[in-house]
Every structure is written in structure tokens, then in C-alpha cells.
C-alpha positions in Angstrom: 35.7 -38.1 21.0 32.0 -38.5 20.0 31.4 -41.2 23.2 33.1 -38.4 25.3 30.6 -36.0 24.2 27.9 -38.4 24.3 28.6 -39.5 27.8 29.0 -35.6 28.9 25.5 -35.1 27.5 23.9 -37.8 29.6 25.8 -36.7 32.9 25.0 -33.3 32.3 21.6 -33.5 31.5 21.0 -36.1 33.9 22.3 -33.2 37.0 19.8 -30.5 35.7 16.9 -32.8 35.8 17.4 -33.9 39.5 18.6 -30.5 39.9 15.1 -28.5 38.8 14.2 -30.4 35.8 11.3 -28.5 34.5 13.3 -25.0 35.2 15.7 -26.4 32.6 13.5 -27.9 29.5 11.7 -24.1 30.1 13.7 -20.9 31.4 10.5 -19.0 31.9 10.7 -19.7 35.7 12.0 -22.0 38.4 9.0 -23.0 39.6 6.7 -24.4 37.8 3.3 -26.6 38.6 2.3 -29.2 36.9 -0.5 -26.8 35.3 1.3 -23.9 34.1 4.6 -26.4 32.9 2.1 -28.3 30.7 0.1 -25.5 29.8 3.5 -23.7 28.0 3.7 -27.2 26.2 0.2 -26.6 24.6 1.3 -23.0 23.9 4.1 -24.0 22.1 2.0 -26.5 19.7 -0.3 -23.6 19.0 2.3 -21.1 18.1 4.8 -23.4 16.1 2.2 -26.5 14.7 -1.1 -25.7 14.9 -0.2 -22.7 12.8 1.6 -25.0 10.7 -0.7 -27.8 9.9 -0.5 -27.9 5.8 3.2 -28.4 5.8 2.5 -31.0 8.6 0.0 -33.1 7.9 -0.2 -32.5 3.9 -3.6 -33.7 4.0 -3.6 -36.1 6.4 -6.0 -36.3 10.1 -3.7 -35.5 12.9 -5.2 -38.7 14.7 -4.0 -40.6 12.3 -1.0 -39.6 12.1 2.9 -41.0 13.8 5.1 -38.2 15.6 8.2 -38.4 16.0 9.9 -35.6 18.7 14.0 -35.3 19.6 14.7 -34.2 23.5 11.6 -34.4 24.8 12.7 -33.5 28.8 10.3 -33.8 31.0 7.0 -34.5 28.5 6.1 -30.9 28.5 5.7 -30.6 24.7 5.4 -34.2 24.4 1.6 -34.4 26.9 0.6 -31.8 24.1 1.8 -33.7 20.6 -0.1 -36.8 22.5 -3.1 -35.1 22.6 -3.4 -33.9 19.4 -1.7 -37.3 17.2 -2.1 -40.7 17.0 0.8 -41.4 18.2 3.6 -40.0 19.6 7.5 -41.6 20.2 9.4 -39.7 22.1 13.7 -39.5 23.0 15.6 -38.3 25.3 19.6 -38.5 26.0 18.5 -38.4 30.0 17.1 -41.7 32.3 16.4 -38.5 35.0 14.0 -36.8 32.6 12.9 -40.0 30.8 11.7 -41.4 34.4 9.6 -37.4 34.5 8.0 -37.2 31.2 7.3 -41.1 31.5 5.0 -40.2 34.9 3.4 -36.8 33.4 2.5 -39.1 30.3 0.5 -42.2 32.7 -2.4 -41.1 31.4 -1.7 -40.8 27.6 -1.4 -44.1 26.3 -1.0 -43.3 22.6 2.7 -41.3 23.9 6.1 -43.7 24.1 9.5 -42.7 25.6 12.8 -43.8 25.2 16.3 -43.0 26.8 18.3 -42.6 23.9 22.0 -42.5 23.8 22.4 -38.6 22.6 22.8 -39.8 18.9 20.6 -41.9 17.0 17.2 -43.3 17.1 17.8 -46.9 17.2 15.8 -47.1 20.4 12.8 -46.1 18.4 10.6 -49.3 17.2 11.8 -49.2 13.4 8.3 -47.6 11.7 7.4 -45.0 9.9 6.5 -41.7 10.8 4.5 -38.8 9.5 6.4 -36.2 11.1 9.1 -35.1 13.6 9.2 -32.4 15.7 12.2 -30.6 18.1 12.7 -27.4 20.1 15.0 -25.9 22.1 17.2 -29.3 21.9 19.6 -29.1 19.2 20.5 -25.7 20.5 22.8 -26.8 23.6 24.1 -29.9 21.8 28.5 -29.0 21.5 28.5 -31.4 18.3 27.7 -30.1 14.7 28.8 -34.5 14.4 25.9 -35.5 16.5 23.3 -32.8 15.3 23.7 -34.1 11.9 23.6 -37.6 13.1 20.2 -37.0 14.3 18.8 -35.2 11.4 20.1 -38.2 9.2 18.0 -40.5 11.4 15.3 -38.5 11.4 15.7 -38.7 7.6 15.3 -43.0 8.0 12.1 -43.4 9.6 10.3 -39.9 8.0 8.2 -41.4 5.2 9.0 -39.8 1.9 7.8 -36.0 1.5 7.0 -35.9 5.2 8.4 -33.0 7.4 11.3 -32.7 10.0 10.4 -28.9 11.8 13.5 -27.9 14.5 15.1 -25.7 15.7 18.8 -25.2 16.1 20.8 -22.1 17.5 21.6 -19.6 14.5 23.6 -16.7 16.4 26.7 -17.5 15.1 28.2 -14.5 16.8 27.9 -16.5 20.2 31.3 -17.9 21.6 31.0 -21.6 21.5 33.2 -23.5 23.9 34.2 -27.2 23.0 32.2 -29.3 25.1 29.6 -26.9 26.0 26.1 -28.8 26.6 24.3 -25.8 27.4 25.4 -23.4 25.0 25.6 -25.5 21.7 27.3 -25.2 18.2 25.6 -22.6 16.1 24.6 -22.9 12.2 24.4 -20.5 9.8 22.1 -20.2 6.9 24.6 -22.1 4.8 25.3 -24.7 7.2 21.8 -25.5 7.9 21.3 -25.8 3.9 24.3 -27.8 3.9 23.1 -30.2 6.6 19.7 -30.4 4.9 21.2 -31.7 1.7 24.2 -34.0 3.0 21.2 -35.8 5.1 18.6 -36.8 2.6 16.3 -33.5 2.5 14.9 -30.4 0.9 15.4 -27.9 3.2 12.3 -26.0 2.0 11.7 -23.0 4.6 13.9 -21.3 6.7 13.0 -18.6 10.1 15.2 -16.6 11.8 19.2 -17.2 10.6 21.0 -15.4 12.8 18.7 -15.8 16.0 19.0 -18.2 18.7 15.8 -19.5 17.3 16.6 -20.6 14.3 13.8 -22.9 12.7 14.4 -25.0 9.6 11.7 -27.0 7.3 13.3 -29.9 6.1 10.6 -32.1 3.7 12.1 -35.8 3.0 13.3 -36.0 -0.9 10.8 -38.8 -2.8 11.8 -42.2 -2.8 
């Protein structure tokens, strides 16, 4: 059932990028430019990293540091994480909006993307990484399976007390359809602590239970 969803995913995903990709990794509008789309990427590492940096970098220089970022679209967040790390690898279940962010990211050497296949990491060159980042991803995925898939991959290549900061959709009061690639699986508080713990974590912080925007702090337990 998992390769059905998997395959869904990819199809899916692969439609709304040659549909009006960039309306799709950002709702804001359907028509963005190339300025204003990368410009709500910077936004969104000021609001939700650059706010953040302690629990991020726990001492370490951002330009010296490995990123690590789940459904990365069409590069928008991903131009921004490259300008601020080291180094930045990058997945994404769709070729259509691996071929975009790979040409919005010509000119930023230091930023790697890979077409995933909606699961695991194993496309990821097997290093370690100082932290990992997602937003607005793990909301439209119809698999609670493959969300915690993810985080337990995530888990494998974080270096020990290093951070995982995502997202996933907390209304639990939306109707969730089986299959549904847009409107994923919700979590409560519990199942988000749950999920933490089963996949090698301390789920340290937690924003907004209940909200679509439902952000989680998840710190990789000590060797």
C-alpha cells in the first residue's frame, strides 16, 4: 500500500509543478517572479531560523555547518538555507520540481538536490549533518507510515544532540481522506510526542498543537 501512496505522491506532485509550480510550494499567489518567490524563502529563514539560531547551531558558525531540508519544491527555501550554511542537501519526491529548484540553485554551489522516492533519504550521500529543516511538507503527506519513516531517517544522519525543526499539520479536527496528497494526516500533541520518541529523539519544544502549523523541536538523543 505504501508504494501506492508513494507512487501517488510523485504523480501528484509531479502535475502541480508543471501545473504552476511555485503557486503550489507557496499559496500566497499564483504568480510569482523570480524576486518576490525567493524573497518569501528569505522571509521564512528569518521568521522560523534566524530567530532560532541557539537551538540550531548550539554554538556552532552557520558556514560551517551541513543542512539537511525534506520537500524542498522549487528551491524557494532552499536558495535561502544556501546562503546562509555551508552546505545544504536538499529532497524532493518530484523530478518536475527537482529539475526547478536545481536551475534557481545554478548559482549556489554549496546547495545539492536530489529526487527522492517520497520516503527515505537514501539518495542523500551518507554524512552527517548539523541540522534539518521542513515546512509546509509533511502537512499534505496521506501517510502517518511515511511521515515517520522520514523523521526516523532524519534521525540517521543528524549527529547526536543536533536538531530536526518541522512542521506537520496539527488540526486534527480536519477530515482526512485516505490518499489525500494535499490535505495530509494530522497529529496531535500526543502523536507528535509519540513519533518523537519511537524515532530516536527528544521532542524538546512544541508550537501550535491544534493549528495547521504545527511546529515540533525534535533534538537527537546522545550516542
Amino acid at each position: 500500500m505504501e508504494k501506492d501512496i508513494l507512487s501517488q505522491m510523485q504523480r501528484e506532485w509531479d502535475e502541480r509543478a508543471k501545473e504552476n509550480a511555485r503557486y503550489y510550494v507557496n499559496t500566497e499567489r499564483e504568480n510569482w517572479d523570480d524576486a518576490d518567490f525567493f524573497a518569501s524563502g528569505e522571509r521564512t529563514v528569518a521568521e522560523e531560523i534566524l530567530t532560532d539560531m541557539i537551538n540550531i547551531c548550539q554554538g556552532k558558525k552557520p558556514e560551517e555547518m551541513r543542512v539537511l531540508e525534506i520537500g524542498c519544491g522549487a528551491g524557494r527555501i532552499t536558495r535561502a538555507l544556501a546562503g546562509l550554511f555551508g552546505e545544504v542537501h536538499a529532497v524532493d519526491v518530484s523530478g518536475e520540481m527537482v529539475k526547478q529548484a536545481k536551475a534557481a540553485l545554478k548559482d549556489r554551489p554549496n546547495a545539492h538536490v536530489y529526487q527522492n522516492n517520497g520516503m527515505d533519504l537514501s539518495v542523500v550521500p551518507n554524512l552527517e549533518f548539523d541540522f534539518a529543516f521542513s515546512m509546509i511538507v509533511f502537512q499534505h503527506i496521506p501517510s502517518r507510515e511515511v511521515i515517520w519513516n522520514y523523521v526516523r531517517e532524519v534521525n540517521r544522519l543528524l549527529g547526536p544532540g543536533r536538531l530536526f525543526k518541522f512542521q506537520v499539520q496539527g488540526d486534527t479536527s480536519i477530515e482526512h481522506k485516505p490518499g489525500d496528497t494535499w490535505l495530509g494526516i494530522p497529529f496531535s500533541d500526543e502523536d507528535a510526542v509519540a513519533m518523537g520518541e519511537g524515532c530516536g529523539f527528544e521532542p524538546r519544544y512544541r508550537h501550535g498543537a491544534g493549528k495547521q502549523y504545527f511546529w515540533l523541536w525534535f533534538f537527537k538523543n546522545p550516542a
